[in-house]
C-alpha positions as CSV (number, residue, x, y, z in Angstrom):
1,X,65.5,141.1,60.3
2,X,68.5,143.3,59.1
3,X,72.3,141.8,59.5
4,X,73.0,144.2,62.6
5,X,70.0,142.8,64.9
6,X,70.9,139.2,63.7
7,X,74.5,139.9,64.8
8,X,74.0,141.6,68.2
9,X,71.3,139.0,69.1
10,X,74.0,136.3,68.0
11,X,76.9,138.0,70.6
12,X,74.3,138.7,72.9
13,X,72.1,135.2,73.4
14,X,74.9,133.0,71.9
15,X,78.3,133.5,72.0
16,X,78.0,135.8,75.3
17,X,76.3,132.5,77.6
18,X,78.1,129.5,75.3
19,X,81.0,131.0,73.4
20,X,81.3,131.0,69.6
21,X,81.0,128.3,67.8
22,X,83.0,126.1,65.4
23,X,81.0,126.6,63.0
24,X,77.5,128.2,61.8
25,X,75.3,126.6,59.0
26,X,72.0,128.7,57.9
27,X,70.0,128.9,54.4
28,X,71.2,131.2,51.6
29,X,69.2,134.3,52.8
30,X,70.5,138.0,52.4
31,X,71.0,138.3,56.5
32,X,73.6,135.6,57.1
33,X,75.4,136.2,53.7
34,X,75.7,140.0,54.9
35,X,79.5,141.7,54.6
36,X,78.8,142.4,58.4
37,X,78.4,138.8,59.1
38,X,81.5,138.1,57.3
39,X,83.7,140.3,59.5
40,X,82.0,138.6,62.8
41,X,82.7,135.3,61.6
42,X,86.4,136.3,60.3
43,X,87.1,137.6,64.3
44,X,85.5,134.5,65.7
45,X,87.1,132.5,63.5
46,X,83.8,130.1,62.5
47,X,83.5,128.3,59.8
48,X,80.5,129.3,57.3
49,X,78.6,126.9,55.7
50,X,75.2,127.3,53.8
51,X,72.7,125.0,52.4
52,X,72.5,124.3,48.4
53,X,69.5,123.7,46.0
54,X,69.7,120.2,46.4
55,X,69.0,119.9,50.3
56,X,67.6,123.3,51.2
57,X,66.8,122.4,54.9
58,X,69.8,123.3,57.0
59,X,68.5,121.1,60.1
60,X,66.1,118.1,59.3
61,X,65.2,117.6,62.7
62,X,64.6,121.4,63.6
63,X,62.1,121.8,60.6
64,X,60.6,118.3,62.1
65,X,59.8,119.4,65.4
66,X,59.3,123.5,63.8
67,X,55.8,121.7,62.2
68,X,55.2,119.6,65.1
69,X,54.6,123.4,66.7
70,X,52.7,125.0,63.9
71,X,50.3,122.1,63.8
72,X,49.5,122.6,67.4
73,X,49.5,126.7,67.3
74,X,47.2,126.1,64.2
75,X,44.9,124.3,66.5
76,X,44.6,127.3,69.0
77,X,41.4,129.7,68.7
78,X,41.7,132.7,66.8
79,X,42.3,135.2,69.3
80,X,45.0,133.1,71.2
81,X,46.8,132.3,67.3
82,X,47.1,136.3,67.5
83,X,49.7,136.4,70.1
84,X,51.5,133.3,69.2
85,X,54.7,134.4,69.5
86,X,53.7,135.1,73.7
87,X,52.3,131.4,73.8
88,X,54.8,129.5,71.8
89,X,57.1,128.9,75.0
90,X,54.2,126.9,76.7
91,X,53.5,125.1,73.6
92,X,57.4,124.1,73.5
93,X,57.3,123.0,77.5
94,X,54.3,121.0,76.3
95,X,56.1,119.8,73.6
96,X,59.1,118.6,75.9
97,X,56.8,117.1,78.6
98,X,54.8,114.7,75.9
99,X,55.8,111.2,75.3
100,X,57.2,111.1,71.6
101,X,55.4,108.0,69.4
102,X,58.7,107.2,67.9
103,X,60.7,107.2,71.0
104,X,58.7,105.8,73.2
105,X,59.6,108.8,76.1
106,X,59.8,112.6,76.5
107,X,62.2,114.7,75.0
108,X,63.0,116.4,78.0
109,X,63.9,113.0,80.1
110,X,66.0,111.9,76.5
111,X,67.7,114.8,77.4
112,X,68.3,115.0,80.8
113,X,67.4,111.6,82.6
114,X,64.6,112.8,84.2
115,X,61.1,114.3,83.8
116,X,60.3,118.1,84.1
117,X,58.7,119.0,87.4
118,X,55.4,120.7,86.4
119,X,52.4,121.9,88.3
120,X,50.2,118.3,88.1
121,X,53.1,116.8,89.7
122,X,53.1,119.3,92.5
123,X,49.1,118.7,92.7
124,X,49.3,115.4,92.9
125,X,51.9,115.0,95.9
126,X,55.0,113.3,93.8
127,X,57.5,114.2,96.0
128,X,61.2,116.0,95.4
129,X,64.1,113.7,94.7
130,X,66.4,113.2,97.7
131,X,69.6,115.2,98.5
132,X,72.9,113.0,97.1
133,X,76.7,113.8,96.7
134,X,77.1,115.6,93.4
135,X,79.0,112.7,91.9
136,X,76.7,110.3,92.9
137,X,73.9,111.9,91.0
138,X,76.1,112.7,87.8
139,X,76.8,108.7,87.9
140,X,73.2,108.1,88.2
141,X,72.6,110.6,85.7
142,X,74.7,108.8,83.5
143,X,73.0,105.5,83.9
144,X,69.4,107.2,83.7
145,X,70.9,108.4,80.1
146,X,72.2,105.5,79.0
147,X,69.1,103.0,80.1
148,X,66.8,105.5,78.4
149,X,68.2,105.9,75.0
150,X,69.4,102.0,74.8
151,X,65.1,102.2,75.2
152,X,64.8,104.7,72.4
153,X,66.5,102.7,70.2
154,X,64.8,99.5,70.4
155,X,61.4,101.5,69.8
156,X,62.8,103.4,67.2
157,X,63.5,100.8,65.2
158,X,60.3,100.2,63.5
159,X,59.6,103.4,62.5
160,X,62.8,103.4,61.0
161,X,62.0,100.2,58.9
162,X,58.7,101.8,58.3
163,X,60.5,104.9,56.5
164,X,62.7,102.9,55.1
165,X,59.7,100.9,53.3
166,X,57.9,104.1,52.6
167,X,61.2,105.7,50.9
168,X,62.0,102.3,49.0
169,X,58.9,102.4,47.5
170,X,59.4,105.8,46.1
171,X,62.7,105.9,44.9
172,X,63.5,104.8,41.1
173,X,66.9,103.8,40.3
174,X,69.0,106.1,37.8
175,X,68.8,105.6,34.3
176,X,72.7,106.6,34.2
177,X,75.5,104.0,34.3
178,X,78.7,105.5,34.8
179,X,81.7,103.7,33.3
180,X,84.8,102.3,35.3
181,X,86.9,101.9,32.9
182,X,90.4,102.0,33.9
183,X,89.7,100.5,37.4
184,X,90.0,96.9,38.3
185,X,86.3,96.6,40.3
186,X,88.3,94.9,43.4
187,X,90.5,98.0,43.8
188,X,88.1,99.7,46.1
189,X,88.4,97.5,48.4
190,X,92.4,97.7,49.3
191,X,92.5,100.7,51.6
192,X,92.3,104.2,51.9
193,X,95.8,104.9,50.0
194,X,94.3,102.9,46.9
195,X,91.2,104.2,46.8
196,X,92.5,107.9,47.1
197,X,94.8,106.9,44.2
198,X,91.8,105.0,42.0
199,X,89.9,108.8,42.3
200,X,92.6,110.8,41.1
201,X,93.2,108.7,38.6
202,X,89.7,108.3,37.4
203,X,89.1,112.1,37.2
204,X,92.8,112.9,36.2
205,X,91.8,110.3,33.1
206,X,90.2,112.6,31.0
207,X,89.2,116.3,30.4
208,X,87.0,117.6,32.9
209,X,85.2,118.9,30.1
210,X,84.5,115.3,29.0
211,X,83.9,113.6,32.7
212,X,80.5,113.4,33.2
213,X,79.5,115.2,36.6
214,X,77.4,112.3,37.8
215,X,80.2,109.7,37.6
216,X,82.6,112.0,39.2
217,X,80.2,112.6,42.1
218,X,79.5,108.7,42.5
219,X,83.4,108.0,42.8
220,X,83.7,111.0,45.6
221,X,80.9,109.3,47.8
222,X,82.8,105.9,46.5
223,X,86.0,107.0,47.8
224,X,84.3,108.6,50.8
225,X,82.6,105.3,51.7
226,X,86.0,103.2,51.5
227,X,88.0,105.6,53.3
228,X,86.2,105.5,56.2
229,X,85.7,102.0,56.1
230,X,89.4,101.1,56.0
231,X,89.7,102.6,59.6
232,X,90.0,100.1,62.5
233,X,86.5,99.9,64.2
234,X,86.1,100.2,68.1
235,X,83.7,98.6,70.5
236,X,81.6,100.4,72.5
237,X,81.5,100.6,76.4
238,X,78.8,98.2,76.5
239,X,80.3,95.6,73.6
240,X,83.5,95.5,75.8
241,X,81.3,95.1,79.1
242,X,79.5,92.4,77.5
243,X,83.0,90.2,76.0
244,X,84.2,91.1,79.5
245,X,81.5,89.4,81.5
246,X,80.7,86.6,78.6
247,X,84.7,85.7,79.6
248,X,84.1,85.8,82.6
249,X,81.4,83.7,82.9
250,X,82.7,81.4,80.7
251,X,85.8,80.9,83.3
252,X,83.2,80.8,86.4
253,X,81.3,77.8,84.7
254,X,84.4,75.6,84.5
255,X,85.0,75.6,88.2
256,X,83.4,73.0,90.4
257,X,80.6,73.7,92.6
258,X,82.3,75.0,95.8
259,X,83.6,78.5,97.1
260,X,85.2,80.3,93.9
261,X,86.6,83.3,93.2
262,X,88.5,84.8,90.1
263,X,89.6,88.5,88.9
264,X,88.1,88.4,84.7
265,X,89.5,91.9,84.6
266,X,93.2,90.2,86.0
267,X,93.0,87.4,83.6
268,X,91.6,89.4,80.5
269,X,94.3,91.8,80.6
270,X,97.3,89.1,81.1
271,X,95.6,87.2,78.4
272,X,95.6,90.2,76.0
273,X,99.4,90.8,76.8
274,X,100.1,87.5,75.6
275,X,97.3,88.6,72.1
276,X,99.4,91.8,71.8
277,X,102.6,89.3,70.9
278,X,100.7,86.4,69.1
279,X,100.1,85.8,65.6
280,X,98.2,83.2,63.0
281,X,95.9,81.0,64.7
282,X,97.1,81.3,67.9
283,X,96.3,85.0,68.1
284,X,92.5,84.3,66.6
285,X,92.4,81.7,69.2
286,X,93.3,84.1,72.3
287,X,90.8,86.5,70.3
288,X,88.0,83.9,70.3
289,X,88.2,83.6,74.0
290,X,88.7,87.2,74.9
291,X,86.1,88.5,72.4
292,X,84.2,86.2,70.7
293,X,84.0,85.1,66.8
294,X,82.0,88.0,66.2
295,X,85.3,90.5,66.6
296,X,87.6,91.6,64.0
297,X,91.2,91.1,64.7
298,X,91.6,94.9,63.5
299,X,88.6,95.9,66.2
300,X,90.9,94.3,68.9
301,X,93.8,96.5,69.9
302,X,91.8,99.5,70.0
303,X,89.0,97.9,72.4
304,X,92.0,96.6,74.5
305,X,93.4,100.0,74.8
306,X,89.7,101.2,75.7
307,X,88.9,98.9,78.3
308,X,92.3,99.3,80.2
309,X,91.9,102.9,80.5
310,X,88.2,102.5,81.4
311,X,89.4,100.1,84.2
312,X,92.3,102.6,85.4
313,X,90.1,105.2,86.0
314,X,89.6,106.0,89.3
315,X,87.6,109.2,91.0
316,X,89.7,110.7,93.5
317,X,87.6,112.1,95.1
318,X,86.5,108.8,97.6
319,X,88.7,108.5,100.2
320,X,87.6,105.2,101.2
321,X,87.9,103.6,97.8
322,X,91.3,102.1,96.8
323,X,91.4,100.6,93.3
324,X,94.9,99.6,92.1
325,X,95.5,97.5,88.8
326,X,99.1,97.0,87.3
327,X,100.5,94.9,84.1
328,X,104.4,94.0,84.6
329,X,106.6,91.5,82.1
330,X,109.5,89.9,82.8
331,X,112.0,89.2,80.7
332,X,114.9,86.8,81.3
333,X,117.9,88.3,81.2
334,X,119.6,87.9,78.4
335,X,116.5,87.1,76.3
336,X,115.6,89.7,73.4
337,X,112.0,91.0,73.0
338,X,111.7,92.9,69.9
339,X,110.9,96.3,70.3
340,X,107.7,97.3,68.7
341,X,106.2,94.8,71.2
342,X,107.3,96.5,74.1
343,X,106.2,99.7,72.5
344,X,102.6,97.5,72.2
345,X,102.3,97.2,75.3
346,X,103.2,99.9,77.0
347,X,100.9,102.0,74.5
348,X,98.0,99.5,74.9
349,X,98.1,98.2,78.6
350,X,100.0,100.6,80.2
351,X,102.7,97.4,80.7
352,X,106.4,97.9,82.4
353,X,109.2,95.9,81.3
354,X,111.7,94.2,83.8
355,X,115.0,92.0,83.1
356,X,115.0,89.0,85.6
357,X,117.4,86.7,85.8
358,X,115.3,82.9,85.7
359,X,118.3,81.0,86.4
360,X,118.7,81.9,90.1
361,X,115.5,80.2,90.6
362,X,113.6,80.9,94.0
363,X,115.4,84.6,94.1
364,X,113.9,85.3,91.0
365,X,110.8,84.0,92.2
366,X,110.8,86.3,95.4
367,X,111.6,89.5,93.7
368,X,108.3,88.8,91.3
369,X,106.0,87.9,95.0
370,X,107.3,91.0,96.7
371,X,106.1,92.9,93.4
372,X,102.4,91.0,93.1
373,X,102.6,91.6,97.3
374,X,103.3,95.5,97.1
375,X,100.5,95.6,94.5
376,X,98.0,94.0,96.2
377,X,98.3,95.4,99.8
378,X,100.0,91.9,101.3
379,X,96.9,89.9,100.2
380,X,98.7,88.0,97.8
381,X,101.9,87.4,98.8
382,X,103.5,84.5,96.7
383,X,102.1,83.8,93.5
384,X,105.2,82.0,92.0
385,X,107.0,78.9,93.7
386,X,108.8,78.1,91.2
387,X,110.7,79.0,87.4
388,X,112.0,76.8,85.2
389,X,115.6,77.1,83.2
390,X,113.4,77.1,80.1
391,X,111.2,80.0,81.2
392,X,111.9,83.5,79.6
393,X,108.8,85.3,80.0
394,X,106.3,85.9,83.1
395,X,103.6,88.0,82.2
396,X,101.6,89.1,85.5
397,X,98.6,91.6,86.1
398,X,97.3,92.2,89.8
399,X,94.8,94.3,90.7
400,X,93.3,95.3,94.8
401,X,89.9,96.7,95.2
402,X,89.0,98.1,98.5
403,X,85.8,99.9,99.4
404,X,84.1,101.0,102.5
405,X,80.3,100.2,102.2
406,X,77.9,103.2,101.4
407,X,76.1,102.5,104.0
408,X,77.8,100.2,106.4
409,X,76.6,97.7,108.8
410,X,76.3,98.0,113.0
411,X,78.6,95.7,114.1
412,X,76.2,95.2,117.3
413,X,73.6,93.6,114.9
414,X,75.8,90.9,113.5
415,X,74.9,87.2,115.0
416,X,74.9,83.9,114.1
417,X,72.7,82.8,111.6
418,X,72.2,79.2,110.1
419,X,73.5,79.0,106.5
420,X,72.3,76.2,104.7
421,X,75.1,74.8,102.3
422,X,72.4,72.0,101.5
423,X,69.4,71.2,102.5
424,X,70.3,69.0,104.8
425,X,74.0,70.4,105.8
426,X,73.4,73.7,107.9
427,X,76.7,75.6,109.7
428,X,76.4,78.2,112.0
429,X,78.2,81.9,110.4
430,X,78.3,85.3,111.3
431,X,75.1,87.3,109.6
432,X,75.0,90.9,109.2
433,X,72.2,92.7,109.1
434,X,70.4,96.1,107.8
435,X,67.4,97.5,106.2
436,X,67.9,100.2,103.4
437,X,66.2,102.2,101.0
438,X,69.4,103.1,99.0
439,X,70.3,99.0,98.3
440,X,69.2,98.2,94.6
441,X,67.0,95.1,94.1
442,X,65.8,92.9,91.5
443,X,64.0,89.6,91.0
444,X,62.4,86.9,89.3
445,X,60.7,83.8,90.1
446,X,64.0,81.7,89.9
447,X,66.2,84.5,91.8
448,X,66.9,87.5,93.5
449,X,69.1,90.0,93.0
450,X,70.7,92.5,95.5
451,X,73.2,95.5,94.9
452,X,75.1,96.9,97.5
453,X,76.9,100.4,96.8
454,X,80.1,101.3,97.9
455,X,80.9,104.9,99.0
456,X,81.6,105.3,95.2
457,X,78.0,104.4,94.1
458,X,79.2,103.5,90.4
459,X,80.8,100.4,92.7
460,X,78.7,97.5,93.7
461,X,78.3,94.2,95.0
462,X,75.8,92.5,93.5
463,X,74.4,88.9,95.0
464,X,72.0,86.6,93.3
465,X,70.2,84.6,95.3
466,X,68.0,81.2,94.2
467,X,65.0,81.5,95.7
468,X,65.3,77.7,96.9
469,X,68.4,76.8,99.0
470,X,69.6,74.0,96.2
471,X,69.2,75.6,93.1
472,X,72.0,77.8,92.7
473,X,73.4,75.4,90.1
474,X,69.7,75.2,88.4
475,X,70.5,79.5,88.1
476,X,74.1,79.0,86.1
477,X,72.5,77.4,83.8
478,X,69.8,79.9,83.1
479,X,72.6,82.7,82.7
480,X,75.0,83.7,80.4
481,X,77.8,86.9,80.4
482,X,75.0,89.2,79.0
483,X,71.7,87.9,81.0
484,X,73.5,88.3,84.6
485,X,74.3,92.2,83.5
486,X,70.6,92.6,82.1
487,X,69.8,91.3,85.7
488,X,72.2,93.6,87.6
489,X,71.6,96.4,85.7
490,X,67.5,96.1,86.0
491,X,68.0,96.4,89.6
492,X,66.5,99.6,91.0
493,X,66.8,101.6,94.3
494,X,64.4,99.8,96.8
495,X,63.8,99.7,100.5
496,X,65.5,96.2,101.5
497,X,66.2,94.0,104.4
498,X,69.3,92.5,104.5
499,X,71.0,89.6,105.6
500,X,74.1,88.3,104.4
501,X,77.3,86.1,105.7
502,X,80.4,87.6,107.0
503,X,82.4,85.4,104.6
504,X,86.7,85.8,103.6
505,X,88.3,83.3,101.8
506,X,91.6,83.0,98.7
507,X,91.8,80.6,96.0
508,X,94.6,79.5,93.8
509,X,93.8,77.7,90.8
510,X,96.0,76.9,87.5
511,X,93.7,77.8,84.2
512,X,95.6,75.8,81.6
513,X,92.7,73.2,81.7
514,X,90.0,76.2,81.6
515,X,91.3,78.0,78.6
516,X,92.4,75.0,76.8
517,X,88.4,73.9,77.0
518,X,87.4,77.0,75.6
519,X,89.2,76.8,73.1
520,X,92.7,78.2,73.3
521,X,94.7,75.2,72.6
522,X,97.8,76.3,70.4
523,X,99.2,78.8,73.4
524,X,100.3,76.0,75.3
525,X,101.6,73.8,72.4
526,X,105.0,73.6,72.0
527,X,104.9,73.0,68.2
528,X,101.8,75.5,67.3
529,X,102.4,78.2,69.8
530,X,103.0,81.3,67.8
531,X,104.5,84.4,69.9
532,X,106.4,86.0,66.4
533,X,105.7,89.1,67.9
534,X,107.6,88.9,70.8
535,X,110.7,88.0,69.8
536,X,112.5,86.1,66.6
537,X,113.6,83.3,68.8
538,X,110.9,80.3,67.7
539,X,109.1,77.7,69.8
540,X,107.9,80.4,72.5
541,X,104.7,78.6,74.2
542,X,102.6,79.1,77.6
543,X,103.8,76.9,80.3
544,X,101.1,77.8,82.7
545,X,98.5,80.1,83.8
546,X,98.3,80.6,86.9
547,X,95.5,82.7,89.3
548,X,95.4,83.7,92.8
549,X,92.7,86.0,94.7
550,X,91.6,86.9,97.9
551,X,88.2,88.6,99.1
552,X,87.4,89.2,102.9
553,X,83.7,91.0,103.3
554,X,82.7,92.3,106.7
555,X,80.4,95.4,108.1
556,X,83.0,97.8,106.9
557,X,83.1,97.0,103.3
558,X,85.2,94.6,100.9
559,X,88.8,94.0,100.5
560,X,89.8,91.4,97.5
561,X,93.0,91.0,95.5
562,X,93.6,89.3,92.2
563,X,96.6,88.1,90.2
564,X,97.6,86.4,86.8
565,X,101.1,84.9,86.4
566,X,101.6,83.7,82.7
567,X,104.6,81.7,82.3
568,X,106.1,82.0,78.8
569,X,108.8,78.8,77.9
570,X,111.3,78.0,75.6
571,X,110.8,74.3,74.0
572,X,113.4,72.1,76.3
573,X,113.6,68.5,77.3
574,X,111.4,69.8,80.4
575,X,107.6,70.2,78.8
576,X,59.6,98.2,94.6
577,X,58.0,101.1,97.0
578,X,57.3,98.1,99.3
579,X,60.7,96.7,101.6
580,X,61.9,93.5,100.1
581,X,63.6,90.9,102.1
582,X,66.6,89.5,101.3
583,X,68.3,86.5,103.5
584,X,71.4,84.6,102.1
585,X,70.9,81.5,104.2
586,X,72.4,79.6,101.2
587,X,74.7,79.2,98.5
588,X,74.8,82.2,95.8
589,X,77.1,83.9,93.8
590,X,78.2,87.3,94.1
591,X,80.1,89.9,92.0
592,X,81.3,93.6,92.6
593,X,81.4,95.3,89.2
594,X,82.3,98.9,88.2
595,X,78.4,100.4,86.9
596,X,80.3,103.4,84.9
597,X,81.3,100.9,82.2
598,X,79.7,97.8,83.5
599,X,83.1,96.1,84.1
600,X,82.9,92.7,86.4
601,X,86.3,93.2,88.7
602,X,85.5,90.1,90.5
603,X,83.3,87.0,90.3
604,X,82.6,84.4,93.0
605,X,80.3,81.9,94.0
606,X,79.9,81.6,98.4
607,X,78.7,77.7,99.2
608,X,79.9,78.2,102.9
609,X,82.7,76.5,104.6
């Protein structure tokens, strides 16, 4: 093909439908290295690049899946192989609609979360997908995607440690041993800045006439290595999901068995106002918490910064959903905060900072209620009694979720039900009732799990059940942060009937006992406590934690409010296809959790009243 068909069929198939490109890699052949291509490249402004003798192959996986085709056009009859070109678009839809040994799934659902629709399936009766709300299917979509290649992965991996074997076995070491002379050996690991430096001076050390090619190519791929290494790391959607609900059920197992409710999102983000300002061991303590051991101190801001924007996103487009979430400090007047960590956290948690003045006691104290009460709708309205002389800092985050069911429930078929809060201790509630095909279901032999969309569909309440009426305790046991989101997340779209409490209830609870169990002990030590970040003053510590929250579910939908007060103190004198059924006659715990990113807002546990 000459350089003018390659170019017209480029601005014709290409660029006309997707727009140019960045850039355009090919082989070294006569068509794309054309003055003509030159000029089209030059107008487009794209980047040319080429493949060398060393690694001829400009796209592994196309010339992967190009013999995957010849073999099968290879294995057509001779008169069919003549017009190859004619059949090669049903040999690529075959391709796409054939499960992949590696993978474990077709490439066309990898791709779009779904299989093709092709004539069997239109023989055999499998019936269309149902009509949804465009952004219901796109997060569907999204969860389709993600479920599917988490599932590629885990089959992928031993055909990866397959090749690896095969290509250890053929692979001989160099002969060559560059030298390093010049270079102390633990210089590569400093940072980027060193290492940048340890190459120039390396190749600026001699000649280039006299530097071996091969030594200067291993430092390039040396320094390449270490540059990108000495970048701060990020978690992953589904790493911060997991710390988030790992935290959180860590907090949920420390309360007693009765009704409990907590905001994890509330506390984690107060909590990481008060990491933000903390240094030594009491930051790697607030860290261990939040995080877990297995986290990097350098991995942490980032992921902070990450999960607060994930949680502040909202979709306009619901009417009937109202999320709010807001960080506020206050500083006593008078008190100095240094300034790079109000700059912290205004970057990282989106935080305001507000002088107060402490010493005028239960004034100060109103103006922060009537703030935590704006925030949360009136759900919350006083979250503070009190402030000592000694307090300088409150650090407080509230957040106020309310969501109209997707589906919601006729008031005329509420009535009331027995709810067994033991086996032998029944009370009479309201139960509401429906049957569904759009609730999501799951269940084991221990439990059951029900998930209840919102009118955003990403939103959820999920219940889980014990299947006997005085086992709920026997189920914590069985779960951790991660098992209860394997559990929510394997539920699946199923035809249900339903039957649930009309329950509403708030809970205050302090969680300096909590956190000093799991293991933050310095932050409320008057003599350990290390806050250097916040200001120069010494002996900052945490006075108290304190948590308030409020949740009232009915046939409309949910309402619940959460808030985290952190006081901060200055050392003083003071110190299936089938239909499922699904009854909550009994005690169970229950969460409503954001499915984009797997977020748990709330967590609760209902035992009656």
């Amino acid at each position: 093909m000459e350089a003018e068909a390659t170019a017209e069929l480029l601005m014709c198939r290409f660029f006309a439908k997707f727009g140019p490109p960045d850039s355009v890699h090919s082989d070294q052949g006569r068509t794309f290295e054309a003055s003509l291509m030159k000029e089209l490249w030059q107008v487009f402004g794209i980047q040319k690049t080429r493949t060398t003798p060393y690694h001829p192959q400009s796209n592994g996986l196309v010339e992967r899946v190009n013999r995957t085709l010849l073999d099968v056009l290879q294995a057509l009859d001779s008169e069919a192989f003549e017009v190859w070109d004619r059949i090669l678009p049903m040999v690529t839809l075959a391709y796409n609609a054939s499960v992949h040994e590696a993978t474990g799934t077709t490439p066309y659902f990898a791709m779009f979360g779904r299989e093709a629709r092709l004539p069997v399936d239109i023989y055999c009766g499998v019936s269309k997908p149902t009509p949804t709300h465009l952004s219901d299917y796109i997060w569907k979509s999204r969860e389709q995607l993600q479920e599917v290649h988490s599932f590629m992965r885990r089959n992928m991996k031993p055909e990866q440690r397959r090749r690896k074997e095969y290509h250890d076995r053929k692979t001989h070491a160099p002969g060559y041993k560059p030298s390093l002379d010049g270079v102390h050996p633990n210089s590569w690991r400093t940072n980027q800045l060193s290492a940048k430096k340890c190459l120039q001076c390396c190749i600026n050390k001699r000649p280039a006439q006299q530097f071996p090619f091969a030594e200067e190519r291993m430092l390039r791929r040396l320094f390449y290595r270490f540059w990108y290494r000495a970048k701060p790391e990020q978690l992953t959607d589904e790493q911060l999901a997991v710390c988030l609900a790992e935290f959180a059920w860590k907090l949920y197992k420390l309360e007693p068995e009765q009704n409990v409710l907590f905001s994890p999102a509330s506390v984690f983000l107060a909590l990481s106002m008060l990491h933000v300002g903390a240094e030594g061991k009491t930051k790697q303590q607030i860290n261990d918490v939040l995080f877990g051991k297995q986290l990097n101190l350098s991995e942490v801001e980032t992921s902070i910064r990450t999960l607060m924007n994930a949680l502040k996103s909202t979709d306009e487009e619901y009417t009937k959903i109202v999320w709010k979430l807001a960080n506020r400090l206050y500083v006593s007047t008078g008190f100095k905060i240094l300034p790079a960590y109000q700059k912290e956290l205004e970057k990282l948690l989106s935080s305001e900072v507000v002088d107060l003045d402490f010493t005028k006691g239960s004034a100060a104290c109103d103006e922060v209620n009537r703030w935590v009460s704006k925030q949360t709708n009136e759900k919350i309205v006083r979250i503070l009694d009190t402030v000592g002389d000694s307090t300088l800092l409150v650090v407080i985050n509230a957040v106020y979720f309310k969501g109209a069911w997707d589906k919601e429930f006729f008031e005329g078929s509420t009535a009331l039900g027995s709810f067994y809060r033991k086996e032998d201790d029944v009370v009479e509630l309201p139960m509401m009732k429906q049957t569904s095909h759009e609730f999501y279901y799951n269940e084991t032999a221990e439990w059951q799990v029900l998930g209840m969309p919102y009118a955003a569909k990403y939103l959820r309440m999920y219940i889980i059940l014990p299947r006997e009426r005085s086992s709920l305790s026997k189920v914590e046991k069985t779960l951790s942060g991660k098992t209860m989101l394997d559990a929510l997340s394997g539920a699946r779209e199923e035809e249900v009937q339903v039957t649930i409490p009309k329950f509403k209830f708030e809970m205050q609870t302090c969680l300096d006992a909590s956190l000093t169990k799991l293991g933050m002990t310095d932050v409320f030590d008057q003599f350990k406590a290390n806050f250097s970040r916040v200001s120069d003053k010494e002996h900052l510590f945490v006075s108290t934690v304190l948590h308030k929250t409020f949740i009232d579910v009915d046939e409309k939908g949910t309402e619940a409010a959460g808030a985290t007060a952190i006081k901060v103190a200055l050392l003083s004198a003071r110190i299936n296809e089938r239909r499922y059924v699904f009854t909550a006659d009994h005690p169970f715990l229950f969460a409503i959790v954001d499915m984009r990113f797997k977020a748990v807002l709330f967590l609760g546990r209902f035992t009656g009243y």
